[in-house]
C-alpha positions as CSV (number, residue, x, y, z in Angstrom):
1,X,0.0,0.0,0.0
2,X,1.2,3.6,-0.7
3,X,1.3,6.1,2.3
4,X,-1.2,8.0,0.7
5,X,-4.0,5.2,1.0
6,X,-2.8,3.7,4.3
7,X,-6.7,5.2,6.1
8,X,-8.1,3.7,2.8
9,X,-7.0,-0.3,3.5
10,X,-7.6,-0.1,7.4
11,X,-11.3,1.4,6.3
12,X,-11.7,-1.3,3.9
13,X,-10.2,-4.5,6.2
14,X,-12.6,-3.1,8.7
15,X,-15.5,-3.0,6.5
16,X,-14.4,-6.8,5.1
17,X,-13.7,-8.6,8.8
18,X,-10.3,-8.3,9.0
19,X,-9.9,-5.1,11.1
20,X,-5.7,-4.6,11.8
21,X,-5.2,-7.0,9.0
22,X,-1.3,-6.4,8.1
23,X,0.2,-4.9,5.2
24,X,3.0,-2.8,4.2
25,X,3.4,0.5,3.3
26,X,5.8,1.9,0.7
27,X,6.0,5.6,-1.1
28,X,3.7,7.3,-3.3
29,X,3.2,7.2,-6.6
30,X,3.6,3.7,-8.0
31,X,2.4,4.8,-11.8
32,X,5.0,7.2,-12.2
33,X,7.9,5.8,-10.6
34,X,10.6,4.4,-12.7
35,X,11.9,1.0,-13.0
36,X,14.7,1.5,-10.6
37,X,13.2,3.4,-8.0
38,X,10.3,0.4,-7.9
39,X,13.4,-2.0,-7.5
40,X,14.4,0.5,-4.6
41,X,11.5,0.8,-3.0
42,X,11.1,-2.9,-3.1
43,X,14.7,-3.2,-1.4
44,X,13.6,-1.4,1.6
45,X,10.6,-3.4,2.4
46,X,11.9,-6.8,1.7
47,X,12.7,-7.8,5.2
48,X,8.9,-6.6,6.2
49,X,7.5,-8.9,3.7
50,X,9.3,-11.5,5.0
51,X,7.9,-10.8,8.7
52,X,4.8,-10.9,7.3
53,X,5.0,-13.9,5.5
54,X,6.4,-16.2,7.8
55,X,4.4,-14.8,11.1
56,X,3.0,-17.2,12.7
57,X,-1.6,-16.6,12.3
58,X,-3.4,-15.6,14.9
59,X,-6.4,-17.6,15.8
């Protein structure tokens, strides 16, 4: 998720059920950036998606 629709996804996991559901934010805009600053972007949130992925679920 882009900081600028962070209040966007926790309206819309409340809404679904899945109030606090987890999700990582990066920078603003995605359409416009370039190639490299994606790849960038995608370096500094790498070890977050990793947390996320291998936390164990809550019941």
């Amino acid at each position: 998720m882009t900081e600028k629709f962070v209040t966007a996804a926790q309206l819309m996991g409340q809404v679904l059920g899945a109030e606090g559901y987890p999700f990582i934010v990066t920078e603003h805009p995605f359409s416009s950036a370039t190639t490299d600053e994606l790849g960038a972007r995608a370096r500094r949130v790498a070890h977050t998606c990793g947390d996320h992925l291998l936390r164990p679920r809550s019941t």
